[in-house]
One Martini backbone bead per residue (centre of mass of N, CA, C, O) as a GRO file, in nm:
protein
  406
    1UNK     BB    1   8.123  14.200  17.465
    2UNK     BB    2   7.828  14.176  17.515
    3UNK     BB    3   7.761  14.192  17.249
    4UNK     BB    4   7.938  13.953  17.093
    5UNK     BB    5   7.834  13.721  17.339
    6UNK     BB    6   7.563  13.709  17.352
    7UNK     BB    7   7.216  13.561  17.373
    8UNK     BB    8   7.046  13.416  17.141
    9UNK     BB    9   6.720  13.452  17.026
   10UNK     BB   10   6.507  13.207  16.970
   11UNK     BB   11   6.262  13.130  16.730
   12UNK     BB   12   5.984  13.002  16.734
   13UNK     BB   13   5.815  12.775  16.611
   14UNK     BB   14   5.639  12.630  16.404
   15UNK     BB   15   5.335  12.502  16.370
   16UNK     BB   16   5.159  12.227  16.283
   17UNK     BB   17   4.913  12.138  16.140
   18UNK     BB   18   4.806  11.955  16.385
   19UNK     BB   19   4.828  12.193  16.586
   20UNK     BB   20   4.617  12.391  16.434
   21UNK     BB   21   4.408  12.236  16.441
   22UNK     BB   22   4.360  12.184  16.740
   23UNK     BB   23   4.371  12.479  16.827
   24UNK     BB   24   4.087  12.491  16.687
   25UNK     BB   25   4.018  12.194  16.729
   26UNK     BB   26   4.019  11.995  16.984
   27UNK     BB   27   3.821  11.746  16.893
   28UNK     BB   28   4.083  11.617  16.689
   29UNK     BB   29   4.246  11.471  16.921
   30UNK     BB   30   3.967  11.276  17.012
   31UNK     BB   31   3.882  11.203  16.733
   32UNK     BB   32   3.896  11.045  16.466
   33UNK     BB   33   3.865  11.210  16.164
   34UNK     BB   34   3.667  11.002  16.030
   35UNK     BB   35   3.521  10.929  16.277
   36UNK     BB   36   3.390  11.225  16.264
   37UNK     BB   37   3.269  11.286  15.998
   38UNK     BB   38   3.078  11.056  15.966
   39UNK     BB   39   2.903  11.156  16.233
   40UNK     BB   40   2.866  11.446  16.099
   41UNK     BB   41   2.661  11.358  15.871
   42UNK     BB   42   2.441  11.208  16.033
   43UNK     BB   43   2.375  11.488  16.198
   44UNK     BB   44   2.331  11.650  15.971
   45UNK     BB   45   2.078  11.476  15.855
   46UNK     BB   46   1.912  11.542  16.123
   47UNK     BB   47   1.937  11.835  16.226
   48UNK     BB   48   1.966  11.813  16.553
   49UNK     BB   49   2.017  11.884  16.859
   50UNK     BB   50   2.191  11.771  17.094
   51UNK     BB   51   1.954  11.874  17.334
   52UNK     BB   52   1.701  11.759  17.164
   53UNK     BB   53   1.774  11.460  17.168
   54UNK     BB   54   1.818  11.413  17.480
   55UNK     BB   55   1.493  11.463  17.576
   56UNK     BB   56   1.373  11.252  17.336
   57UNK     BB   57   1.508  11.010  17.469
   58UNK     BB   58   1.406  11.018  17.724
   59UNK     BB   59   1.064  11.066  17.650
   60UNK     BB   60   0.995  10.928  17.345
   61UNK     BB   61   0.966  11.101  17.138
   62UNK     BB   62   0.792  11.082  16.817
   63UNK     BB   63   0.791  11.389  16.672
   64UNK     BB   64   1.086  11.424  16.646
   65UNK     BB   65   1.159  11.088  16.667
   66UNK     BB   66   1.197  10.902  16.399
   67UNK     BB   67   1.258  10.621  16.307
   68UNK     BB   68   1.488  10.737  16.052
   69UNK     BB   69   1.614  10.908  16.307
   70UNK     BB   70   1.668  10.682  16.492
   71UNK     BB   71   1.839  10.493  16.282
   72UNK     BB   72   2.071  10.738  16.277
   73UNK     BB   73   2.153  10.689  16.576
   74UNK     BB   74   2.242  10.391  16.574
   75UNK     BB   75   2.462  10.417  16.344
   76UNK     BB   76   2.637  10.638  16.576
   77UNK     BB   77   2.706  10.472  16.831
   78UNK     BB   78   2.906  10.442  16.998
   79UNK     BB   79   3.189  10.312  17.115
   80UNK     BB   80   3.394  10.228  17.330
   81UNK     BB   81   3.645  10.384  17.195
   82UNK     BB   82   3.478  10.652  17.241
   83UNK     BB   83   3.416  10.644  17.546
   84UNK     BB   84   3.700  10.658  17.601
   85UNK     BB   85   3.783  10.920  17.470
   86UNK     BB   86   3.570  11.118  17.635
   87UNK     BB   87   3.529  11.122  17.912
   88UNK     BB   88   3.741  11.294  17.994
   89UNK     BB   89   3.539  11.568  17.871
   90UNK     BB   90   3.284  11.554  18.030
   91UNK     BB   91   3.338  11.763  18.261
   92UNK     BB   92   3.373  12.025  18.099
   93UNK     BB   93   3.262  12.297  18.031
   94UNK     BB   94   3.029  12.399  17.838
   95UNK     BB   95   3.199  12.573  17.691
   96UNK     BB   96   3.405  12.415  17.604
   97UNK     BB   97   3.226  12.197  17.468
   98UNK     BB   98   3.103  12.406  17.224
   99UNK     BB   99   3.412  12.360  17.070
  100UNK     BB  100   3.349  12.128  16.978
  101UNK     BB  101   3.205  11.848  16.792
  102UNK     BB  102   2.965  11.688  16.763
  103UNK     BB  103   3.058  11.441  16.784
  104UNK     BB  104   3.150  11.471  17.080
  105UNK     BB  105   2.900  11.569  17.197
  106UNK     BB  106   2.741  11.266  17.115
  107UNK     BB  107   2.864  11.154  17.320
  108UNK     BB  108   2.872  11.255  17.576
  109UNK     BB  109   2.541  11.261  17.608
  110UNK     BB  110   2.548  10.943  17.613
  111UNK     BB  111   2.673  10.907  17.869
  112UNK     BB  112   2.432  11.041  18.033
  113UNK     BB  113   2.276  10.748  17.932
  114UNK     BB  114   2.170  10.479  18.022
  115UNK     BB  115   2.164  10.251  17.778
  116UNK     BB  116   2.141  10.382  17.531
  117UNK     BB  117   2.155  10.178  17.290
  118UNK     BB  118   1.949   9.996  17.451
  119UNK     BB  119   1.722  10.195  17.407
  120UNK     BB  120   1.715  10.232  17.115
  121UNK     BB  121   1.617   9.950  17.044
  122UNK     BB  122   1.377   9.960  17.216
  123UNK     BB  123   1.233  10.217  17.017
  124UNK     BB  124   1.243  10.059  16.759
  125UNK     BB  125   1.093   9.778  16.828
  126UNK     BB  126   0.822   9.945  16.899
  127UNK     BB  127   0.813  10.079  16.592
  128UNK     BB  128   0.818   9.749  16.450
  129UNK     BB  129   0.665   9.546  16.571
  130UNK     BB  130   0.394   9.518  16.439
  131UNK     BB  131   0.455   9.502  16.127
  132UNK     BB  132   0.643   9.241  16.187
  133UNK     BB  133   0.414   9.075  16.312
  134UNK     BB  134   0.196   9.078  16.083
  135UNK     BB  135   0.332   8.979  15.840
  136UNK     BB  136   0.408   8.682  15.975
  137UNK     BB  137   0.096   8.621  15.994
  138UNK     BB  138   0.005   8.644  15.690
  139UNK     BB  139   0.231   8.434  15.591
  140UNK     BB  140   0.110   8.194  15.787
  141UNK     BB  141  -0.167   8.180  15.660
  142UNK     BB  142  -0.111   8.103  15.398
  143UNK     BB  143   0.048   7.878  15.448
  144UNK     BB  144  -0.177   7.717  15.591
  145UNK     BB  145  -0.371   7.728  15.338
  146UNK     BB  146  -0.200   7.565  15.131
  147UNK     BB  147  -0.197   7.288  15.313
  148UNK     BB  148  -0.526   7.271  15.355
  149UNK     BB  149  -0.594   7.250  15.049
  150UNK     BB  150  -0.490   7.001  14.992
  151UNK     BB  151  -0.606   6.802  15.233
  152UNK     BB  152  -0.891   6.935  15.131
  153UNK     BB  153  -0.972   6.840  14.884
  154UNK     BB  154  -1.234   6.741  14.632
  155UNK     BB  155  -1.047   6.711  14.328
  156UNK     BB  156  -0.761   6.598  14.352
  157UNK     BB  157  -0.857   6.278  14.360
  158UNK     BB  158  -0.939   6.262  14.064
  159UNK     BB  159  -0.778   6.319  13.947
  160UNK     BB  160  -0.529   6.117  13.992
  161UNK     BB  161  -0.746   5.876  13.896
  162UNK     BB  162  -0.708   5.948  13.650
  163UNK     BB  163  -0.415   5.930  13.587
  164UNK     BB  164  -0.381   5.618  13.683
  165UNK     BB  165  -0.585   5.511  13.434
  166UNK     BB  166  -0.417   5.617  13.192
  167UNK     BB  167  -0.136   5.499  13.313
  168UNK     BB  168  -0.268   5.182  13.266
  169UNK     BB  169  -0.333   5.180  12.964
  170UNK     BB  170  -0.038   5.259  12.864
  171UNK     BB  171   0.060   4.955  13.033
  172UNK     BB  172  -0.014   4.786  12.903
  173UNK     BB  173   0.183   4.496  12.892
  174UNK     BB  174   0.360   4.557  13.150
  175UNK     BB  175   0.505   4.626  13.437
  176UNK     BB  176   0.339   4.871  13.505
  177UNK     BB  177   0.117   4.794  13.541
  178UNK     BB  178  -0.132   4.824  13.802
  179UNK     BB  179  -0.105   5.090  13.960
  180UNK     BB  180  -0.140   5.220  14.296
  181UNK     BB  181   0.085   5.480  14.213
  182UNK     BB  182   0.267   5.785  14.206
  183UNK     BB  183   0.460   6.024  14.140
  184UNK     BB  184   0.485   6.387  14.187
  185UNK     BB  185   0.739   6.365  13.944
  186UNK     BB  186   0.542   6.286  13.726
  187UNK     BB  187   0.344   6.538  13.608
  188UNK     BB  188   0.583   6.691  13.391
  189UNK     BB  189   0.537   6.463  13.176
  190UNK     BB  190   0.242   6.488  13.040
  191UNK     BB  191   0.372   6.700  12.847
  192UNK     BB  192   0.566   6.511  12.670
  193UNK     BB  193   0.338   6.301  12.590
  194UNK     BB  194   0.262   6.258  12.253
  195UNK     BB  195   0.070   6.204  11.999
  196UNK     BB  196   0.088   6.052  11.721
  197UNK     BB  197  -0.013   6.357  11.563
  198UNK     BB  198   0.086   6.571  11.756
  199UNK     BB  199  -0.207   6.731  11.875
  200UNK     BB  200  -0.144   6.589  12.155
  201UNK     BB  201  -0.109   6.583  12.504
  202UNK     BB  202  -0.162   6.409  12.813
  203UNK     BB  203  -0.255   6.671  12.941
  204UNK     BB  204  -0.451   6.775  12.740
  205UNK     BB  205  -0.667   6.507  12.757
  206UNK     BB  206  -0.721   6.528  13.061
  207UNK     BB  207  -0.850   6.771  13.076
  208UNK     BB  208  -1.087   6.691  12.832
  209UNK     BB  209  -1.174   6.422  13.031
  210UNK     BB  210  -1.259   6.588  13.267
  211UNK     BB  211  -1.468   6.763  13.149
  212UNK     BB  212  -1.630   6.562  12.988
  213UNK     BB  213  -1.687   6.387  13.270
  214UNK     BB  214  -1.616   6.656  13.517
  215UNK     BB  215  -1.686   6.975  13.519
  216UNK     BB  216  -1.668   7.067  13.810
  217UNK     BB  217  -1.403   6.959  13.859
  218UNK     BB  218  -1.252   7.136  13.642
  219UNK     BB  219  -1.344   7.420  13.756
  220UNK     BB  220  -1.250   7.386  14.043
  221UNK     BB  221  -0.931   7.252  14.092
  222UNK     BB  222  -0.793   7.576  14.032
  223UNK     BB  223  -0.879   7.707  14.296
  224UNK     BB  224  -0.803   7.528  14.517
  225UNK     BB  225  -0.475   7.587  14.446
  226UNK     BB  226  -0.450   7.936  14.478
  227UNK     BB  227  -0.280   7.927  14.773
  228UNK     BB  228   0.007   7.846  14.632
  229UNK     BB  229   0.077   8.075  14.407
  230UNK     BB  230   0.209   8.285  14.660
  231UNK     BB  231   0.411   8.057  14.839
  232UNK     BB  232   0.671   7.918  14.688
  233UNK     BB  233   0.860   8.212  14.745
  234UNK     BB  234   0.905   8.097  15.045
  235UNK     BB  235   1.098   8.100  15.318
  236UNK     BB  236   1.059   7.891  15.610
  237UNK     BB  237   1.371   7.952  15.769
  238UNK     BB  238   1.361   8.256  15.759
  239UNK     BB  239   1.119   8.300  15.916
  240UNK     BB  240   1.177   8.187  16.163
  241UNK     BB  241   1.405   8.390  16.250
  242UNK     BB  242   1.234   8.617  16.234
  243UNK     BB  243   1.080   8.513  16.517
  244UNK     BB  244   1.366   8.488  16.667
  245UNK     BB  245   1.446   8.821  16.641
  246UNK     BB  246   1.191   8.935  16.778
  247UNK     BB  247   1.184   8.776  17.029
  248UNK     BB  248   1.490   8.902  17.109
  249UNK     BB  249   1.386   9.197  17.127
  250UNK     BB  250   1.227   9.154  17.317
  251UNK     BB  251   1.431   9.071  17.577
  252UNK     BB  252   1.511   9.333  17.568
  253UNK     BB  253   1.299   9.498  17.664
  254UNK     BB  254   1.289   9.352  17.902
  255UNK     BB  255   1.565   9.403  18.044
  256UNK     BB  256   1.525   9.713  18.051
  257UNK     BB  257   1.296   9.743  18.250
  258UNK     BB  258   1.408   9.595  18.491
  259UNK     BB  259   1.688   9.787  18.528
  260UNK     BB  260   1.472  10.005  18.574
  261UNK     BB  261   1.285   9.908  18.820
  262UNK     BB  262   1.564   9.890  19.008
  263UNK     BB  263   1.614  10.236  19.013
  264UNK     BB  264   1.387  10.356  19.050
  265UNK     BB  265   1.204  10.628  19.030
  266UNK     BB  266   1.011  10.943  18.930
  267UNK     BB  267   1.003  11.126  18.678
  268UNK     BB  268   0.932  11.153  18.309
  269UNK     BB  269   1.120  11.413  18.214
  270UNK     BB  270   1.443  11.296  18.277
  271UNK     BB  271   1.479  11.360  18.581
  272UNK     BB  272   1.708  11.163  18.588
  273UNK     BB  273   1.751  10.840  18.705
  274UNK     BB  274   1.435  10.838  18.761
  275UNK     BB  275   1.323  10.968  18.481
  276UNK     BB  276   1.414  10.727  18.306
  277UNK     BB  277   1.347  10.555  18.410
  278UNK     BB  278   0.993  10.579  18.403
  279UNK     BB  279   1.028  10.603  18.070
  280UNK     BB  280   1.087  10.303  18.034
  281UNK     BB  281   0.852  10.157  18.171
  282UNK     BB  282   0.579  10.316  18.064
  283UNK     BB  283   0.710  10.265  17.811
  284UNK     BB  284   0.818   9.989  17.702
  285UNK     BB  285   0.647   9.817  17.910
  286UNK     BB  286   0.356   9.825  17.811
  287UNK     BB  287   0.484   9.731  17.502
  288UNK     BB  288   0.527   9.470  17.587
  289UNK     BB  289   0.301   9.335  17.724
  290UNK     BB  290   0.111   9.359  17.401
  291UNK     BB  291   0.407   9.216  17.244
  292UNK     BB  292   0.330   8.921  17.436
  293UNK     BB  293   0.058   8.867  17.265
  294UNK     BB  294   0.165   8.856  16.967
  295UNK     BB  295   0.346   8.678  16.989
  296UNK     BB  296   0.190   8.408  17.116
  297UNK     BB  297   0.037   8.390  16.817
  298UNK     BB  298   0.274   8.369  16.615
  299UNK     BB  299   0.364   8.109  16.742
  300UNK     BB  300   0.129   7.934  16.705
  301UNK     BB  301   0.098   7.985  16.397
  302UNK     BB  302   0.329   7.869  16.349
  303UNK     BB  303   0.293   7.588  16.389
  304UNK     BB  304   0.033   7.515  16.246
  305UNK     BB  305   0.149   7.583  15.956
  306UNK     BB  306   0.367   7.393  15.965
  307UNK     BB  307   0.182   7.141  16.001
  308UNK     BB  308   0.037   7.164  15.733
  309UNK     BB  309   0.254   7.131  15.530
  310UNK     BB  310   0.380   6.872  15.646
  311UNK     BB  311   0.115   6.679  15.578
  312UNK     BB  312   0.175   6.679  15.235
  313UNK     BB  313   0.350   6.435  15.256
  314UNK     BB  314   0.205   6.167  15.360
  315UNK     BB  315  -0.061   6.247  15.176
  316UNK     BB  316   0.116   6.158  14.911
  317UNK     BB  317   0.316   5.997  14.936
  318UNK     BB  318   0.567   6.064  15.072
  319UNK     BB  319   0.929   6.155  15.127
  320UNK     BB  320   1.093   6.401  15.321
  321UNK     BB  321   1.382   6.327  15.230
  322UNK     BB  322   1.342   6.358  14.870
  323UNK     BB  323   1.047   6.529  14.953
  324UNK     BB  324   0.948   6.810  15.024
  325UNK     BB  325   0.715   7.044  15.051
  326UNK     BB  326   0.783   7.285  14.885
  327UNK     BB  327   0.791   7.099  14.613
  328UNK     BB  328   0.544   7.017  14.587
  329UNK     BB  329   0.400   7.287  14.597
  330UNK     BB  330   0.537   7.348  14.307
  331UNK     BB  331   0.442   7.111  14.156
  332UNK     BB  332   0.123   7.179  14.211
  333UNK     BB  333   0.112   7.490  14.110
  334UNK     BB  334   0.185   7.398  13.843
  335UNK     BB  335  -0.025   7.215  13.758
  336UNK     BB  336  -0.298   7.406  13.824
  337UNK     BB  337  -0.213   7.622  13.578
  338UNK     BB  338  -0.229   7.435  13.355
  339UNK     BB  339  -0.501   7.346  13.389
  340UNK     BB  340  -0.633   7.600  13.348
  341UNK     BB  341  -0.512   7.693  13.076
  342UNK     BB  342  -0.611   7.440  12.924
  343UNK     BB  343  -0.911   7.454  12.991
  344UNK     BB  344  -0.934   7.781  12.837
  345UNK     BB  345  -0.830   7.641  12.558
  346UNK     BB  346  -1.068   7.472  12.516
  347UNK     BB  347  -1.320   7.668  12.560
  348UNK     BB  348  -1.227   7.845  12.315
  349UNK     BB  349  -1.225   7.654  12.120
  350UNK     BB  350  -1.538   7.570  12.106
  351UNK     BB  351  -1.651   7.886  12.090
  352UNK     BB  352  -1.531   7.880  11.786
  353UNK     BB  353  -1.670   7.633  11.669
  354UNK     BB  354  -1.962   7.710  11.753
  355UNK     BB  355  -1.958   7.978  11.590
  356UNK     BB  356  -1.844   7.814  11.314
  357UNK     BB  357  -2.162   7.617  11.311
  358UNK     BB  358  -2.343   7.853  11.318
  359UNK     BB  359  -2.616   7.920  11.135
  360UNK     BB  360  -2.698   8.161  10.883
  361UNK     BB  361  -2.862   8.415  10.841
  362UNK     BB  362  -3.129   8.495  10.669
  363UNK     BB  363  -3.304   8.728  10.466
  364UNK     BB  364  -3.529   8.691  10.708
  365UNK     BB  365  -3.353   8.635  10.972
  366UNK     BB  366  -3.374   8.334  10.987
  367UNK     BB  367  -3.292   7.997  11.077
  368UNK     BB  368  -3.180   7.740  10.961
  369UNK     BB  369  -3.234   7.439  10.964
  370UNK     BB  370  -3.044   7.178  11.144
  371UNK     BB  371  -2.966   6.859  11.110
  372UNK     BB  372  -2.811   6.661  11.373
  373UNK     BB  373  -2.638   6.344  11.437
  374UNK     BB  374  -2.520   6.199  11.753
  375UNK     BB  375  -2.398   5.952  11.582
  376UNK     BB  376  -2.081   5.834  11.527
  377UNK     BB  377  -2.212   5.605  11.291
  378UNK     BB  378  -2.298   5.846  11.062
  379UNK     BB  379  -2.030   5.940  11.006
  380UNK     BB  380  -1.879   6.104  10.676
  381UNK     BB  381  -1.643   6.148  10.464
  382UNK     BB  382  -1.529   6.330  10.281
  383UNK     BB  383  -1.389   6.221   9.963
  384UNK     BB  384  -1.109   6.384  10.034
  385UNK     BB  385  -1.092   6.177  10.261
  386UNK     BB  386  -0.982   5.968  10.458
  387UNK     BB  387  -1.051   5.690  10.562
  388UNK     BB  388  -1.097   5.546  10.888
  389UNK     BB  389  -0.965   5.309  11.108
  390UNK     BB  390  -1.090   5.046  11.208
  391UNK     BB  391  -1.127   4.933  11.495
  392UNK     BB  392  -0.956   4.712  11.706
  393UNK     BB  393  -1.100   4.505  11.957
  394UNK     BB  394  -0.878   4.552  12.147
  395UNK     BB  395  -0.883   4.830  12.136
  396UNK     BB  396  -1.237   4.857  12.230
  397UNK     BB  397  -1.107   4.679  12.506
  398UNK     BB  398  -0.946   4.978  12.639
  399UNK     BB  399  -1.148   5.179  12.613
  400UNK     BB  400  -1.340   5.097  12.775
  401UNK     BB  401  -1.140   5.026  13.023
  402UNK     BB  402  -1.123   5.331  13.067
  403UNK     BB  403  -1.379   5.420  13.117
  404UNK     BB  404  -1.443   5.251  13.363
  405UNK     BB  405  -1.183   5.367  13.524
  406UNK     BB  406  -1.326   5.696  13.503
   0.00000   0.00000   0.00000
């Protein structure tokens, strides 16, 4: 009867895949599976051990942690949601905690350094930080250069001369006639406009007319305008921003000294909450003092160059409402491109011409001596070309005026 009525002995359940899981390892019940191995695959990639992250960071060793990878321990701090998940770990002894994943032991600790997240930002700051306000000062510079090519030039007010000379000859007996200046989005226009044999357009003939009649005019005018053609593609709203986001970084390095000041002293070395700040105060604060001098030659240099650029607008007679000076600019840099580029080619065809028509040596090695007339009413066309129609003297006295104008 006690065998037959007996209590059946039930055997235990199997546990389920997630219980085996946890029972091999701990930290997967801590910390989301994919955001465990997320973070240590960028541990993996940094290959330094837990303890010797948490030194390198306490004392900014700069030997082992460097920019690369201290970026990539940046990318992977605690969000509130892990430091909330792992705290309650953090107690637990070290034997235990050796059986966590990386991930949890690099979140526990991250707990143990005050300040974890904004400590590395300050540490990035420190190590980014001149390269980064070099760069806007370089850029700020050429601004500065490129808006003072303009209002200081020597021959761009000649050239702008011939050229409303020019379009006053062509506009005789209309109504645009006498113009006392004109728009400078109507500079790419004078290449539309070309000759009635259609061998040359009006800007290839200003660059012809300034070259034949001041040379050093037309060949100094496109290096003036040289330091136009590097900045063109700058963005200077971009600029600004940039200028404002390294001086918030810079005011973060300074919130972190002070929080650290107000903590008390200590060893260098990590020891404690004094040995933090203290490699805090030493390291970062330094660095803040040296690189709040570089800020503000920085800022100072932004003002100057922005002043300088803002000038070629009132300077050219424009409205900054219709046209702003970085347009400006644009219009101005390729202008004086063209410039170069048609006067190269004026010389170019010269030096051909001129080669052209130097006669070859004789037998005996000298050159033929050829006379050759100054007097352009002394030239006469070969018999099969047809004869040049004589200027009508109204025609005779626009190019006067035009010759008088230039």
């Amino acid at each position: 009867m006690s065998t037959i009525f007996a209590k059946k002995e039930v055997a235990p359940a199997e546990k389920s895949a997630a219980e085996k899981a946890a029972a091999a390892n701990p930290s997967a019940s801590i910390i989301d599976g994919r955001r465990d191995r997320n973070v240590g695959i960028v541990l993996q990639f940094i290959r330094l051990p837990i303890d010797t992250i948490r030194r390198s960071v306490l004392t900014f060793d700069e030997l082992t942690i460097d920019e690369e990878v201290l970026s990539g321990l940046l990318s992977v701090c605690p969000t509130p949601e892990d430091e909330k998940a792992v705290r309650p770990w953090a107690s637990r002894s070290a034997q235990e905690q050796s059986t966590f994943s990386p991930t949890v032991r690099y979140f526990i600790m991250s707990l143990a350094i005050p300040n974890y997240q904004m400590r590395l930002a300050c540490w990035q700051t420190k190590l980014q930080f001149r390269a980064l306000a070099t760069d806007l000062e370089t850029r700020f510079t050429r601004l500065q250069s490129a808006g003072q090519c303009v209002t200081h030039s020597e021959t761009f007010p000649i050239v702008l001369k011939y050229i409303l000379a020019m379009g006053n000859l062509l506009n005789e007996g209309t109504s645009f006639r006498g113009a006392k200046a004109f728009r400078l989005t109507d500079l790419p226009k004078l290449s539309a406009l070309k000759t009635a044999d259609g061998s040359m357009t009006l800007f290839s003939y200003l660059v012809k007319v300034v070259h034949e009649k001041q040379p050093a005019v037309a060949a100094q005018f496109p290096s003036e305008f040289s330091p136009l053609h590097g900045i063109v593609a700058f963005d200077i709203p971009a600029m600004q921003n940039e200028v404002k986001e390294l001086k918030s970084r810079l005011s973060v390095c300074s919130n972190l000294v002070r929080k650290s000041s107000s903590a008390g002293g200590g060893d260098a070395n990590g020891g404690g909450m004094g040995g933090l700040d203290a490699a805090v105060t030493t390291v970062i604060g330094r660095f803040v003092a040296d690189a709040d001098e570089q800020m503000e030659r920085l800022q100072d240099l932004q003002r100057t160059s922005l002043a300088a650029v803002d000038a070629i607008v009132p300077y050219v007679g424009e409205d900054a409402k219709k046209l702003s000076a970085m347009e400006i600019i644009k219009i101005l840099s390729q202008f004086a491109k063209d410039f170069d580029a048609g006067l190269k080619t004026l010389l170019a065809a010269a030096a051909a011409a001129a080669a052209t028509a130097s006669p070859p040596p004789t037998a005996g090695g000298r050159a033929r001596s050829v006379s050759l007339s100054t007097s352009s009413s002394s030239f006469s066309p070969p018999p099969s070309a047809p004869a040049h129609r004589p200027a009508t003297s109204s025609q005779q006295e626009r190019v006067r005026a035009f010759e008088d104008a230039v």
